[in-house]
C-alpha positions in Angstrom: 3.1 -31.1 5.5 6.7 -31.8 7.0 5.3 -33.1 10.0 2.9 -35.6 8.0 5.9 -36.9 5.9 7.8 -37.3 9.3 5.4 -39.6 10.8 4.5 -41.8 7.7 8.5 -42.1 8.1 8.9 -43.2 11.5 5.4 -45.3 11.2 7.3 -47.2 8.2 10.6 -46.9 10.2 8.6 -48.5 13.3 7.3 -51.3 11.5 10.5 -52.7 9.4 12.1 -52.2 13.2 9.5 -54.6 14.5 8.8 -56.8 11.8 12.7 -57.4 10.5 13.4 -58.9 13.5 10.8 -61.5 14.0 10.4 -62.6 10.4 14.0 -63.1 10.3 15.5 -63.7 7.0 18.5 -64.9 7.4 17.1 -68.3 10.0 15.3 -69.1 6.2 18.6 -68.7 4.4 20.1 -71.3 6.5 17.4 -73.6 6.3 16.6 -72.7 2.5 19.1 -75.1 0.9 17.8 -78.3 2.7 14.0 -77.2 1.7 15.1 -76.3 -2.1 17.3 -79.5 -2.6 14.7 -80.4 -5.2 14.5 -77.3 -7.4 16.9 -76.0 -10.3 17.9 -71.9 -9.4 15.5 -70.9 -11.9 12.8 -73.1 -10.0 14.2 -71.9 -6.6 14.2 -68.2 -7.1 10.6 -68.3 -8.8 9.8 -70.0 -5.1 11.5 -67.0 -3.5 9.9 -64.3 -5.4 6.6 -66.0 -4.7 6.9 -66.7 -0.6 8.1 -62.9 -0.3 4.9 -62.0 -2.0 2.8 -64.3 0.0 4.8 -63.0 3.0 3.3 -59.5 2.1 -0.4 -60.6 1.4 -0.4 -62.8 4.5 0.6 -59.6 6.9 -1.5 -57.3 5.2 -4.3 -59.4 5.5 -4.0 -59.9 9.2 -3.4 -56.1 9.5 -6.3 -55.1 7.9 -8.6 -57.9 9.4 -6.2 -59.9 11.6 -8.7 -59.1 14.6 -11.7 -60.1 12.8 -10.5 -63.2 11.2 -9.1 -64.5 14.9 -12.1 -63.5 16.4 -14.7 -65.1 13.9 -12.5 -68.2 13.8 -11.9 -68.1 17.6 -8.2 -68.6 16.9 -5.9 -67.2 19.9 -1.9 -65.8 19.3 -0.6 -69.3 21.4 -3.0 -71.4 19.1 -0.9 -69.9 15.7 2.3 -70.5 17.6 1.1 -74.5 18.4 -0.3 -75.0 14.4 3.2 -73.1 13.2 5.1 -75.7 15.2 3.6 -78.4 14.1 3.8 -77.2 10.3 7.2 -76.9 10.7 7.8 -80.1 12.6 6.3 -82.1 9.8 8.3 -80.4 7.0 11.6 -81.1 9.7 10.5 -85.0 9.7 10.4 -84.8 5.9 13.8 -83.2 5.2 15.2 -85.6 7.9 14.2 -88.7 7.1 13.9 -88.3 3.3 15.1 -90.9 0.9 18.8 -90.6 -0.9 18.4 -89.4 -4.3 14.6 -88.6 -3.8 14.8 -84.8 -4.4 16.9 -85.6 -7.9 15.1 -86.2 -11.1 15.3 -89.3 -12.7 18.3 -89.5 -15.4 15.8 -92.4 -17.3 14.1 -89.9 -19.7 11.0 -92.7 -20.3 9.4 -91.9 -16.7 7.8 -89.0 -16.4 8.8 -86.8 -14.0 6.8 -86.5 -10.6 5.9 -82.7 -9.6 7.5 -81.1 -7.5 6.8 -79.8 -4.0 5.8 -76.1 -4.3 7.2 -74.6 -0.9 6.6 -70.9 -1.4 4.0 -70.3 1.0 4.5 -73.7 3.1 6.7 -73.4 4.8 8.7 -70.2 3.2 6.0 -67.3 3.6 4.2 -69.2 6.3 5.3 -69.6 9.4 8.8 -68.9 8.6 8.6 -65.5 6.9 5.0 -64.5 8.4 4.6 -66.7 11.6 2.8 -66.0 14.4 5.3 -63.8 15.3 5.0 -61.2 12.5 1.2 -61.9 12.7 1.1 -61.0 16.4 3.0 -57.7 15.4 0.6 -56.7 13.1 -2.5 -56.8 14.3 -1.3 -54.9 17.4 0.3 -51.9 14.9 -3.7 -52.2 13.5 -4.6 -51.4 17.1 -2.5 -48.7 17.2 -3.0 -46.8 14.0 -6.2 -46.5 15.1 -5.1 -45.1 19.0 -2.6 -42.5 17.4 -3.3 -38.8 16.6 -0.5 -37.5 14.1 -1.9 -39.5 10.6 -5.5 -40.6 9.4 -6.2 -44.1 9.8 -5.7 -44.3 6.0 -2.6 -43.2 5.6 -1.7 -45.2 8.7 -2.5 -48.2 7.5 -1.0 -46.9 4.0 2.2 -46.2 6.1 2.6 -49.7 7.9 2.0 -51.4 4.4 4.9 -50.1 2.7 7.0 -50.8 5.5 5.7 -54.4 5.0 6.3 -54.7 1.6 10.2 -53.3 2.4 10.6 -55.8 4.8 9.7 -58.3 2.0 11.7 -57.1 -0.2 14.4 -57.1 2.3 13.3 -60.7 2.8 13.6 -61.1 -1.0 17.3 -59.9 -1.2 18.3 -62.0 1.4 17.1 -65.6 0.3 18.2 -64.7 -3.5 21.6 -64.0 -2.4 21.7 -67.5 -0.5 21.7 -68.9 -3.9 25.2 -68.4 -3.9 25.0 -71.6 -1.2 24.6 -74.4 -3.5 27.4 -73.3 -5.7 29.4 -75.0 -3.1 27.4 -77.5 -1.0 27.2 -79.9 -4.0 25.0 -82.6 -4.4 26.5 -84.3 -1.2 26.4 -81.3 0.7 23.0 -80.1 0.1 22.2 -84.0 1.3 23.9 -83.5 4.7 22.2 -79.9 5.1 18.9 -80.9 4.2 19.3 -83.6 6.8 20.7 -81.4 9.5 18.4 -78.8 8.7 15.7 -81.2 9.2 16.6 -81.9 12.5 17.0 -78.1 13.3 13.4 -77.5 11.8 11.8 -80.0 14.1 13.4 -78.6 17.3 12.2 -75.2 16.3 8.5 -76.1 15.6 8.6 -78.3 19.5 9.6 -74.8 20.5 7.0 -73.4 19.0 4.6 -75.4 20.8 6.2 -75.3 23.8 6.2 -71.2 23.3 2.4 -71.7 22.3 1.4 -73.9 25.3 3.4 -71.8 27.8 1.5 -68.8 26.2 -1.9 -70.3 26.7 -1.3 -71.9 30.1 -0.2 -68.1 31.6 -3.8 -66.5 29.9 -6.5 -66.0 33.0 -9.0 -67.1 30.1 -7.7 -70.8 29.9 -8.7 -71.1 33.3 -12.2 -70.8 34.0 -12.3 -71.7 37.1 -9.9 -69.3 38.2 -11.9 -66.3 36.9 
């Protein structure tokens, strides 16, 4: 029994190890502000609490069918990688480019106020919280809960879902705490961030493609004629 409770420890220990890492918190916090200009706190950490929970569905998803869905879809790793990119380019363009005053509500109370842009699963939980990154991760720790000895596949998989939802929790603690942010940026501040954040967001979703088409033009498969 000691030994059981060992391994469903290091199997959760192994996957917040792996998964921390690459979902990366702490790149959200800095880009949060600029994304969340337009929401009140309240409004803000309801987005939060909402992208960590998407965050968890999303991975577990992909870890209990990852393999299926990619395959049945015919969707490779460096093809997630490209579409991440250019989800986050778009929302970089957006930030950067965006009208002064745009993400404020009108102080005329006869217009009715335009809804707001719900950014809890794009781009929060997906690709910056659960990107193809953390997708990657998880259907290869699907592939091995099925190679390894110690645990049935069931508490396996149970295993590597807590240590997902820990990770979004982790994930949860982190962007709430960057609330603290906006107590100081101010009005003008937030402007400037969400501006140079914009600019920050688009470089990382070219990388992304760059990673993505770098990843496809080194697999044997894209090259028939090679084969």
């Amino acid at each position: 029994m000691q030994n059981i409770f060992f391994e469903i420890f290091m199997t959760v220990l192994a996957t917040i190890s792996a998964l921390l890492p690459i979902a990366n918190p702490l790149m959200t916090v800095v880009i949060l502000p600029g994304m969340a200009a337009h929401l009140s706190e309240s409004e803000r950490n309801a987005q939060v609490k909402r992208a960590c929970i998407y965050m968890a569905g999303i991975l577990v998803t992909f870890l209990l069918a990852g393999a299926l869905i990619m395959d049945f879809f015919n969707i490779s790793i460096p093809g997630l990688r490209i579409s991440g990119g250019l989800i986050i380019s778009y929302f970089g363009f957006d930030m950067l480019f965006a009208e002064p005053g745009a993400n404020h509500a009108s102080d005329e109370p006869h217009q009715p106020e335009k809804p707001k842009r719900d950014i809890s699963f794009t781009p929060l939980a997906m690709p910056s919280l659960s990107g193809p990154g953390s997708i990657a991760v998880v259907i290869s720790m699907s592939t091995g809960v099925h190679s390894q000895t110690a645990l049935p596949v069931w508490l396996g998989y149970v295993s590597v879902i807590i240590g997902i939802a820990l990770v979004a929790y982790i994930a949860w603690l982190t962007l709430r705490a960057s609330t603290r942010l906006y107590r100081f940026l101010g009005d003008d501040g937030i402007n400037a961030i969400s501006r140079i954040m914009g600019f920050l967001l688009i470089c990382i979703g070219i990388q992304f493609v760059i990673n993505g088409i770098g990843n496809l033009l080194h697999d044997p498969a894209f090259w028939p004629m090679a084969q």
